[in-house]
Residue frames as qw, qx, qy, qz and C-alpha x, y, z in Angstrom:
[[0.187, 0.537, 0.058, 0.821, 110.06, 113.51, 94.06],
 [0.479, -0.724, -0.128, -0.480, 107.76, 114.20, 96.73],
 [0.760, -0.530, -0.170, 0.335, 109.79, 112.12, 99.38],
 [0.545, 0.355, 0.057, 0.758, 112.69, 114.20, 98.08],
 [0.038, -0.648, 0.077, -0.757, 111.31, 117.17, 99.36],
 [0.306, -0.788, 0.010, -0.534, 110.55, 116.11, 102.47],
 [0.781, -0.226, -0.189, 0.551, 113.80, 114.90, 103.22],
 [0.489, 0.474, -0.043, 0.731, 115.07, 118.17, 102.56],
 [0.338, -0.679, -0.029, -0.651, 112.28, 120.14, 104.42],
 [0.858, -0.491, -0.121, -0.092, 113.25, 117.80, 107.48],
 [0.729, -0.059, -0.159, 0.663, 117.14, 118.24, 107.38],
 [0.127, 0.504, -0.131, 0.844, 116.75, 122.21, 107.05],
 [0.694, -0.584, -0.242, -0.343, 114.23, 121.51, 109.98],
 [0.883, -0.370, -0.045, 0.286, 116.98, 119.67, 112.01],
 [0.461, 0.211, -0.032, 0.861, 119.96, 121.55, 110.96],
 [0.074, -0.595, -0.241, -0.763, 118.07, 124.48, 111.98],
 [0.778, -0.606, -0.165, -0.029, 117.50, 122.78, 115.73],
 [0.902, 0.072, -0.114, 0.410, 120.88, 122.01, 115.11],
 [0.451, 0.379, -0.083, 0.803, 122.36, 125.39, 115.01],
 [0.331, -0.791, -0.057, -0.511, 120.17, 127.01, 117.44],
 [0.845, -0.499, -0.152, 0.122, 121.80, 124.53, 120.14],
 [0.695, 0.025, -0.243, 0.676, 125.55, 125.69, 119.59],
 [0.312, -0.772, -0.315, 0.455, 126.67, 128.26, 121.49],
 [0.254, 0.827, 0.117, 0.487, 127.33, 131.99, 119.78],
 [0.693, -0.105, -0.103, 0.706, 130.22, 134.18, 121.15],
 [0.110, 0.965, 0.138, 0.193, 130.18, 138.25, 121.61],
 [0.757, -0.207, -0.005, 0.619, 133.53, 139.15, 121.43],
 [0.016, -1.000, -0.005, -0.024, 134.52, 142.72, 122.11],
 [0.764, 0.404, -0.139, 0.483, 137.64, 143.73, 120.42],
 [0.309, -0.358, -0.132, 0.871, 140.17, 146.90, 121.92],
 [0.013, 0.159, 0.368, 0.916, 138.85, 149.23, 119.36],
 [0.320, 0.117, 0.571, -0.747, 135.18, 148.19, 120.50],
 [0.749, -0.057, -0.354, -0.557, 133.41, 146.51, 117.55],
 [0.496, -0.078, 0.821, -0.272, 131.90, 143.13, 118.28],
 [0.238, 0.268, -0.892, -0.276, 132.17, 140.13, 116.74],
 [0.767, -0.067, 0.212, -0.603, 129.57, 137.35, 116.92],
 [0.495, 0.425, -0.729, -0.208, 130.88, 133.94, 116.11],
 [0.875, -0.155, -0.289, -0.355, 130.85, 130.59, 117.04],
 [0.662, -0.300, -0.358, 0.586, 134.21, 130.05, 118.94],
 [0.273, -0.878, -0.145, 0.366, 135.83, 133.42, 120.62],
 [0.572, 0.753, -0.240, 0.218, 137.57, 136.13, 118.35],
 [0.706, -0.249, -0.078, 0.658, 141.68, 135.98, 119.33],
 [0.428, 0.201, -0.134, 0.871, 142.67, 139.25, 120.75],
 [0.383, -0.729, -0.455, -0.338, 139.10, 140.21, 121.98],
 [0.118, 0.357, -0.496, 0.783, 139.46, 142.21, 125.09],
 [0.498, -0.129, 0.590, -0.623, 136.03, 140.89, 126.54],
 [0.248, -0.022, -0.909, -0.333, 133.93, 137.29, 125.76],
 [0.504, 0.016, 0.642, -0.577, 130.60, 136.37, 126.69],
 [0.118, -0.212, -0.933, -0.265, 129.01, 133.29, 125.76],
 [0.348, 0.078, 0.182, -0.916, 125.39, 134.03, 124.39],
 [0.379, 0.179, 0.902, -0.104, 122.53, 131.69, 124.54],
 [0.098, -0.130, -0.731, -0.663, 120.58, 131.00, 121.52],
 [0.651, 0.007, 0.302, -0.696, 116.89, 131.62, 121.90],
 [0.747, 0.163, 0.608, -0.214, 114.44, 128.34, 122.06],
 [0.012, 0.069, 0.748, 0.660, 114.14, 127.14, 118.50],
 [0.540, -0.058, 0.392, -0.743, 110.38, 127.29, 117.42],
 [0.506, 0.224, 0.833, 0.022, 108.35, 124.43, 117.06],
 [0.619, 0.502, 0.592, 0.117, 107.12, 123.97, 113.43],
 [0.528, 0.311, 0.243, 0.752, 108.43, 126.12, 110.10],
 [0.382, -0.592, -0.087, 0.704, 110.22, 129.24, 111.07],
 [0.160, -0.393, 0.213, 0.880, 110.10, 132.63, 109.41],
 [0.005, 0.332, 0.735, 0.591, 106.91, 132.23, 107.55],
 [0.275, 0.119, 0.571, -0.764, 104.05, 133.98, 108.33],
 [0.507, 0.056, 0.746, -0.427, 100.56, 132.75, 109.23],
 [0.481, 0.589, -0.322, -0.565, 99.60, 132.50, 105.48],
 [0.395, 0.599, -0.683, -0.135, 102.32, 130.84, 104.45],
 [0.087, -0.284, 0.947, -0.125, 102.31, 128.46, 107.10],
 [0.672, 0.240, 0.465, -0.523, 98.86, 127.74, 106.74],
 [0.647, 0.575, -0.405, -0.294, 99.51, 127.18, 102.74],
 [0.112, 0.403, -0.900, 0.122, 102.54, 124.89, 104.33],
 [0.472, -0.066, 0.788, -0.391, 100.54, 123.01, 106.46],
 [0.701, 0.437, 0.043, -0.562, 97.99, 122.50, 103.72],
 [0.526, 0.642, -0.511, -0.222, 100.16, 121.03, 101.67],
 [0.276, 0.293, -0.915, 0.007, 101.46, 118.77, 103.33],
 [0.616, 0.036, 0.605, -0.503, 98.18, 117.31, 104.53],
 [0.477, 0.693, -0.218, -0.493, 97.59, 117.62, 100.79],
 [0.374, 0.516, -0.750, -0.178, 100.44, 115.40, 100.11],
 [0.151, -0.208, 0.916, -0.308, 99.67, 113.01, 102.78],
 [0.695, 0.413, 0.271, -0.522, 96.05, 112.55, 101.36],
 [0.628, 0.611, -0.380, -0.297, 97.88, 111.77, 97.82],
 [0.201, 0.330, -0.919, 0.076, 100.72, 109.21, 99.34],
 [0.435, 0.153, 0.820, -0.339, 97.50, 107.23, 101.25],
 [0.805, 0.488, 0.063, -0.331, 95.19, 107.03, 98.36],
 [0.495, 0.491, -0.709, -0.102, 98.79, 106.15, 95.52],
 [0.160, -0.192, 0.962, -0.114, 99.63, 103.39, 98.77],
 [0.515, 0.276, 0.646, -0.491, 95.79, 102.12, 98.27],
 [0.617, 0.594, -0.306, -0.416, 95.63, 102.34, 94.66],
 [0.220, 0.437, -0.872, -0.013, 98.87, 99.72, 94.98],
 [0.497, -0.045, 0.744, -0.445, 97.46, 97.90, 97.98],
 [0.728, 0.353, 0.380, -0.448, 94.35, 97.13, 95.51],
 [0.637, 0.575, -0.339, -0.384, 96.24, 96.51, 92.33],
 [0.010, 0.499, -0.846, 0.187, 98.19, 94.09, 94.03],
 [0.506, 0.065, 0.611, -0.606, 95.23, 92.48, 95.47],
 [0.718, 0.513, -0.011, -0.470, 93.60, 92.23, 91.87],
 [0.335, 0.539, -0.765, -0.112, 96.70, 90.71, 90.28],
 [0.300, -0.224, 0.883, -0.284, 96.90, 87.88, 93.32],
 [0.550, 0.252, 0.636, -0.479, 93.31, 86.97, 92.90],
 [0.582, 0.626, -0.323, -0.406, 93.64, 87.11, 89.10],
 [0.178, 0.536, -0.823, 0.069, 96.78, 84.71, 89.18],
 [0.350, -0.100, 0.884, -0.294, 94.86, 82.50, 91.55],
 [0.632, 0.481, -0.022, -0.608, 91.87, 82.65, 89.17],
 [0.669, 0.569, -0.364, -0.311, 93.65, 81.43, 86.44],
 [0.072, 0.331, -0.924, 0.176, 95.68, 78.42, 88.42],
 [0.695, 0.132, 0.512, -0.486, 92.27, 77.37, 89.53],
 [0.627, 0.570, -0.015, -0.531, 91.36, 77.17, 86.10],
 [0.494, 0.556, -0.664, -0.082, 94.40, 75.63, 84.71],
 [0.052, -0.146, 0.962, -0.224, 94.50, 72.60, 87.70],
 [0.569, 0.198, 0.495, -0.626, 90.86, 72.58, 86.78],
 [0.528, 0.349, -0.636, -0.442, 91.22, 70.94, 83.00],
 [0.083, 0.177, -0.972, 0.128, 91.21, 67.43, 84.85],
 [0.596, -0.435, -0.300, -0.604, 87.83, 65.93, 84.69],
 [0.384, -0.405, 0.596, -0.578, 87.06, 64.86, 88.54],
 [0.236, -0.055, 0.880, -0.408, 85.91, 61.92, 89.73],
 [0.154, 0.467, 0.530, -0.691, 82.59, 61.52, 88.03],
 [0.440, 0.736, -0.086, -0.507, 82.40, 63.83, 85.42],
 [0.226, -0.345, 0.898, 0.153, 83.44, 60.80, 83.27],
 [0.709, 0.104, 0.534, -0.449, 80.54, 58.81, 81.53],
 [0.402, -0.095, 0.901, 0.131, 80.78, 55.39, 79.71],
 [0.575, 0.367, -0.260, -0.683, 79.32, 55.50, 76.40],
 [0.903, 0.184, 0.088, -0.378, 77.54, 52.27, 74.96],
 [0.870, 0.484, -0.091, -0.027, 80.04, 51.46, 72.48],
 [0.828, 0.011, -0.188, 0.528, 83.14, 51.92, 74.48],
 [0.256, 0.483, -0.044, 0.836, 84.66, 55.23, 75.62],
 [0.236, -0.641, -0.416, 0.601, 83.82, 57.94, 77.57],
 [0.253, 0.590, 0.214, 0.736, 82.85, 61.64, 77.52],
 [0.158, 0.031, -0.415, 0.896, 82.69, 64.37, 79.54],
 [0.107, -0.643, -0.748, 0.122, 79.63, 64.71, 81.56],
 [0.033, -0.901, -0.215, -0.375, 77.47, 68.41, 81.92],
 [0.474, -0.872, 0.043, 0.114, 79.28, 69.16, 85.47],
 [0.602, -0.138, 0.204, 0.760, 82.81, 69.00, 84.00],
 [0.221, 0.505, 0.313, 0.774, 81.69, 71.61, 81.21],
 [0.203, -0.858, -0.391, -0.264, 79.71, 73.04, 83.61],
 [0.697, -0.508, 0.002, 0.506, 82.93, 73.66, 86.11],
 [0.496, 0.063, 0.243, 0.831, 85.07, 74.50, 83.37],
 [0.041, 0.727, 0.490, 0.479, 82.33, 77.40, 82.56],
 [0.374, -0.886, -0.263, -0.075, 82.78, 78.80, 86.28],
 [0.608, -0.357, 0.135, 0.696, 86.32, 78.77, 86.49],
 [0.417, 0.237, 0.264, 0.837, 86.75, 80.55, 83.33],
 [0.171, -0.869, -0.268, -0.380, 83.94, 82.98, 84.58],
 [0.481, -0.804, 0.071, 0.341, 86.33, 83.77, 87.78],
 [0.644, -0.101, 0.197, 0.732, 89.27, 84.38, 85.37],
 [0.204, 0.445, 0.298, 0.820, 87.33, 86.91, 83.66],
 [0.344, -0.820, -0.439, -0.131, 85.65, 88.60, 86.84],
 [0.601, -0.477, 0.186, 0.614, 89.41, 88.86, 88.22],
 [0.406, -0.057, 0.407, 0.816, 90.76, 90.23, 85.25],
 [0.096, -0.829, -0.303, -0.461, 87.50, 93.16, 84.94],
 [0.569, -0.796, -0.111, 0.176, 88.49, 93.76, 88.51],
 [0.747, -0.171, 0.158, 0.622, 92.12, 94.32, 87.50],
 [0.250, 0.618, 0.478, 0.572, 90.94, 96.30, 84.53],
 [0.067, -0.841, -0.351, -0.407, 89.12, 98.41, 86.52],
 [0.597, -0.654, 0.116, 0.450, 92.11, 98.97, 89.80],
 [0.550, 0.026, 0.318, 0.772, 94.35, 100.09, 86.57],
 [0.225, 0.562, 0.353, 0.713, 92.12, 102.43, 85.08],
 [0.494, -0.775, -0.287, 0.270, 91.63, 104.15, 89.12]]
């Protein structure tokens, strides 16, 4: 919505350059009115071609109020579209680091090297540093995913 408008406020902007640039016609009939137009009237008894004053720089026909109110605003808006891109920026951020989180976690099920130990009677079991691993992954899946929590509820 918001870009919406200020395509719009930027084409009446340009159209508005636009039309100041063409030239404008004073065509004096026989009778003696006069015509103003953009090409020359037919049957005119005199033409002169009249330049268009300057355009002015920034929004025309308001006064100093208004443009101040304008101007506001759209600082206004530009304050709101950097914070919404940063809001994204970070939720994006949170997700990734979530996503990696939890791939850690999930290529972390394999005991390592190690974390293996040979029981008396045959077998094996998982030593303290596997459980203890598996304990820190799963603590980064849930530090990521508070962090996520909290970029959503921003």
């Amino acid at each position: 919505m918001r870009s919406a408008i200020h395509c719009a406020l930027a084409l009446a902007l340009c159209s508005a350059g636009a039309l100041a640039q063409q030239p404008i016609f004073k065509s004096t009939m026989p009778d003696g009115r006069v015509i103003y137009g953009e090409k020359p009237e037919a049957g005119a008894k005199r033409v002169d071609k009249v330049e268009a004053p300057p355009p002015k720089s920034g929004v025309t026909g308001l006064t100093p109020e208004e443009r101040a109110r304008a101007e506001q605003l759209t600082r206004q808006r530009a304050a709101e579209n950097a914070a919404s891109a940063t809001k994204q920026r970070e939720l994006d951020e949170a997700r990734k680091q979530l996503k990696a989180a939890e791939a850690a976690r999930e290529a972390g099920k394999e005991p390592l090297p190690g974390e293996r130990l040979g029981l008396a009677g045959g077998g094996t079991r998982l030593s303290d540093a596997y459980h203890q691993r598996q304990k820190s992954l799963e603590a980064a899946v849930e530090t990521a995913r508070k962090r996520l929590q909290a970029a959503e509820g921003r």
